[in-house]
C-alpha positions in Angstrom: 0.0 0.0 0.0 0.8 3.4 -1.3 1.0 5.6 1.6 2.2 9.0 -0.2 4.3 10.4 2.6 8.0 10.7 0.9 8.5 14.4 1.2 6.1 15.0 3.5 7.0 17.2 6.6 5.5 16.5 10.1 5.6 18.4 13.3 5.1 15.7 16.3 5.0 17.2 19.8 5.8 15.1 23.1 8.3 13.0 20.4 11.4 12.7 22.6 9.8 9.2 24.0 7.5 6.8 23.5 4.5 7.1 21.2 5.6 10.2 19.8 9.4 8.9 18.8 7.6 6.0 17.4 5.3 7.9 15.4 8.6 10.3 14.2 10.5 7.0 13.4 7.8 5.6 11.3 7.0 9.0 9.4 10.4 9.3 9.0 11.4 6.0 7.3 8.4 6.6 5.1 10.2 9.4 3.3 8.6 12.4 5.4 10.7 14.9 7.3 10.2 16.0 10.7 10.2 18.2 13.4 10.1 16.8 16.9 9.3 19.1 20.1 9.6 18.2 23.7 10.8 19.7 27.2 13.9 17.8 27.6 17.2 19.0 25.1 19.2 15.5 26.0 16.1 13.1 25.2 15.6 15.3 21.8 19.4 15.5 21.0 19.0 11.4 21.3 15.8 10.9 19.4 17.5 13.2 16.7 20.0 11.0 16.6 18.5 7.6 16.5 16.0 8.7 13.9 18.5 9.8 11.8 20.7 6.8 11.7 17.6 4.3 11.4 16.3 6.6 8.6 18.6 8.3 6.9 15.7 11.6 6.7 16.3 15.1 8.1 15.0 15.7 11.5 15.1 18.4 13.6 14.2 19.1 16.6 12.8 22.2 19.3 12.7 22.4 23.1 9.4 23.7 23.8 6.6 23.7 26.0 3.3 22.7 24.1 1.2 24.9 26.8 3.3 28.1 25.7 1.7 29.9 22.9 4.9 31.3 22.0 6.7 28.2 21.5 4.6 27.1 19.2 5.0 29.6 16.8 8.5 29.0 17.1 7.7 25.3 16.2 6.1 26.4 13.0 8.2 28.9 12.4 11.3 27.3 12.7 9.6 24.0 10.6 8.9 26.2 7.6 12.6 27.6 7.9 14.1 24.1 7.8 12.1 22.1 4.9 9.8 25.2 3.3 6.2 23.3 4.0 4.4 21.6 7.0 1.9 18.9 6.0 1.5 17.3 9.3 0.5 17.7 13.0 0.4 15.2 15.3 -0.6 16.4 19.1 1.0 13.7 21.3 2.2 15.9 24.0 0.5 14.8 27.5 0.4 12.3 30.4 -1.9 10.6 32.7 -3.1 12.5 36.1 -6.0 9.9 37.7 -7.7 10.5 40.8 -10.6 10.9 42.7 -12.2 13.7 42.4 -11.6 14.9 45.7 -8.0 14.5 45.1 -7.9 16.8 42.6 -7.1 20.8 43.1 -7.9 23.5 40.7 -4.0 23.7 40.1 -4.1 20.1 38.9 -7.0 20.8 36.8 -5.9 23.7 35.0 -2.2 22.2 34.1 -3.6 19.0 32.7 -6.1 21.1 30.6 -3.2 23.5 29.6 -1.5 20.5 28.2 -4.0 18.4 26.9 -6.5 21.2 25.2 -4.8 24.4 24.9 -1.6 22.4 23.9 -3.2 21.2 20.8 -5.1 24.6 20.4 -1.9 26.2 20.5 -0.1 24.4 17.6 -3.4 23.8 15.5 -3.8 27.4 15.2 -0.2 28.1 14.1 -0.4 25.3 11.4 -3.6 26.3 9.8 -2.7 29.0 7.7 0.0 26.8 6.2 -2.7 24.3 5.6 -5.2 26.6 4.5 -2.9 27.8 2.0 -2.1 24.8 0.6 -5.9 23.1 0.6 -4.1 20.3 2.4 -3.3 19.4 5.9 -3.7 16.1 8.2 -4.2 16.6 12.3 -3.9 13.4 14.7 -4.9 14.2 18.5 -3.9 11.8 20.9 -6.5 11.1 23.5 -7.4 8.1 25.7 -9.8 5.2 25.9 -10.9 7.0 29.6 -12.2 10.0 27.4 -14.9 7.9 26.3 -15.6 6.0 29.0 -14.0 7.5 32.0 -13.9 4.6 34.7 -13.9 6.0 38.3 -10.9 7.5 39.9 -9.9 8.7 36.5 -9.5 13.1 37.2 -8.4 14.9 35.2 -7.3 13.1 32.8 -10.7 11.6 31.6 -12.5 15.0 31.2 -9.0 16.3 29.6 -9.2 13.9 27.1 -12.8 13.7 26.3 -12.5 17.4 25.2 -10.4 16.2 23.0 -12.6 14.2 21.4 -15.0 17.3 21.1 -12.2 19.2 19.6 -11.2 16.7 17.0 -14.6 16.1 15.6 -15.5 19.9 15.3 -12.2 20.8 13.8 -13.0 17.8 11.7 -16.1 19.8 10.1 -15.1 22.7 10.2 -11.8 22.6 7.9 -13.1 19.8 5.7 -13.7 22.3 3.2 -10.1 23.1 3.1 -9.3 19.1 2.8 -7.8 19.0 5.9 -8.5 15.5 7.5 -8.6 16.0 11.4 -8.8 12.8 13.4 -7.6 11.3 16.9 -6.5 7.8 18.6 -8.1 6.8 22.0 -5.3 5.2 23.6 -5.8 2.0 25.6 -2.9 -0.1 27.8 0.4 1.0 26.0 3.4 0.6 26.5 5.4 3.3 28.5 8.2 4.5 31.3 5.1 4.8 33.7 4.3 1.4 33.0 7.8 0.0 32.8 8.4 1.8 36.5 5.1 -0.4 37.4 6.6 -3.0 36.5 10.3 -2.9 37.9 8.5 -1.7 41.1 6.6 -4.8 41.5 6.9 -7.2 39.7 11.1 -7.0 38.6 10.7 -11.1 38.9 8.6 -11.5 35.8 9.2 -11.2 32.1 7.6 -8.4 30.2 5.5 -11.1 28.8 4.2 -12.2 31.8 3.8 -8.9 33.5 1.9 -7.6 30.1 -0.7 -10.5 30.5 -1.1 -10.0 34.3 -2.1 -6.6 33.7 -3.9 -7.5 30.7 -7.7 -9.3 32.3 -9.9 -7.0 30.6 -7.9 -6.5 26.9 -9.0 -9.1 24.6 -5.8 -9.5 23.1 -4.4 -9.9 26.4 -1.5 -8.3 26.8 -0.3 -4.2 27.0 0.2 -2.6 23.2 3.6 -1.7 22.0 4.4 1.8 21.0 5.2 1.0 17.7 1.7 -0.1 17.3 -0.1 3.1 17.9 2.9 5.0 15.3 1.5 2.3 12.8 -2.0 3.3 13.1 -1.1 7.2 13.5 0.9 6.6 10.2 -1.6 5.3 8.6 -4.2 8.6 9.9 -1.8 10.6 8.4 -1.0 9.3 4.9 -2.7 9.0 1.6 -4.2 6.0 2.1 -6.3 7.4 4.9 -7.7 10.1 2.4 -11.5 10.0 3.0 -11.0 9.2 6.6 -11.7 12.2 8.9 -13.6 13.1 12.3 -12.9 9.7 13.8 -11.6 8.4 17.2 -9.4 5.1 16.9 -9.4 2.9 19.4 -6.0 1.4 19.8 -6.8 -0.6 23.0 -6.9 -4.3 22.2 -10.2 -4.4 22.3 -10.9 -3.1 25.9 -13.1 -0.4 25.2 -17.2 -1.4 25.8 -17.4 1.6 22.7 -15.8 1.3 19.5 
């Protein structure tokens, strides 16, 4: 399958680790050129690296702070300085905060909102007049299985990333006219340092394999997702093949969700 990304150029925020390095990796050995964003200079100085030598495509990379408005226009900016064009956003930037919510303080509240919501606010509305211009564009929120159905203990997080949902489908028909797709994946049990930490913490006298199933009861497939998996299916979102797919919420969950 044709997935039309070779000269592509993709902005991926919270890409130092994880989902988002993935997601950079696998844009990246599909031809496309990136721009990865993070907090951390050392993690991003390494991603750079590693992506480049698995690759062989141009990445670059900017320390910034998805929640500050003026770091993302020096994303963009500094993107359309380096390869001339953006095609791509993919909001990845975010963790998990779950409590009761008693536990939770308005502080707490507005910082996961910050990043969650007004983190993807901030670089969508920097990238759209590129897109606009061009009559092309593809957006990929990440958001979380909780945001559709939020079990209990699950504050901030849930609410965080159900308005992220809201977000995605409205953006979805409001710039379809301008053929930019706008779409999001509800992440399940994935792979990650939290999880790792969970894992080393108590249970360091199993495999990964038998950890993964342990935690695993309610997934179907039984066992925790791999990173690598949700960059497939955000790849996919992103490309060509993908082309009259907008406004949707994949579930990339091994079939936990009760929702598809």
């Amino acid at each position: 399958m044709e997935l039309g990304l070779s000269g592509k150029v993709a902005i991926i925020t919270g890409a130092s680790r994880g989902i988002g390095f993935e997601t950079a990796k696998s844009l990246a050995s599909e031809g496309a050129d990136v721009t990865i964003v993070a907090r951390r200079e050392d993690r991003l100085v390494d991603a750079q690296r590693a992506i480049q030598e698995i690759t062989g495509r141009k990445v670059h990379y900017v320390v910034g702070d998805v929640t500050a408005e003026e770091d993302a226009k020096k994303v963009v900016a500094e993107t359309i300085d380096q390869f001339g064009r953006i095609d791509i956003l993919i909001n990845n930037a975010g963790g998990s905060s779950a409590h009761s919510f008693d536990a939770v303080d308005n502080a707490e509240w507005q910082r996961d909102l910050n990043i969650k919501v007004f983190g993807v606010v901030n670089f969508t509305r920097e990238v759209l007049p590129y897109f606009k211009k061009q009559n092309s564009g593809a957006i990929v929120n990440l958001t979380a299985i909780a945001g559709k159905t939020p079990p209990a203990n699950s504050l901030p997080t849930s609410t965080s990333r159900a308005a992220g949902l809201g977000l995605t489908k409205e953006l979805s028909k409001e710039l379809g006219e301008y053929n930019i797709r706008v779409n999001a994946v509800s992440i399940g049990l994935v792979r990650s340092e939290q999880i790792e930490k969970r894992w080393q913490d108590n249970a360091a006298d199993q495999t990964w394999e038998e950890f993964s199933k342990s935690q695993s009861a309610d997934t179907p497939l039984g066992r925790i997702g791999e990173t690598v998996e949700a960059a497939n299916a955000i790849t996919f979102l992103v490309s060509d093949a993908a082309s009259y797919i907008s406004g949707v919420a994949l579930n990339i969950d091994g079939g936990a969700a009760s929702v598809m």
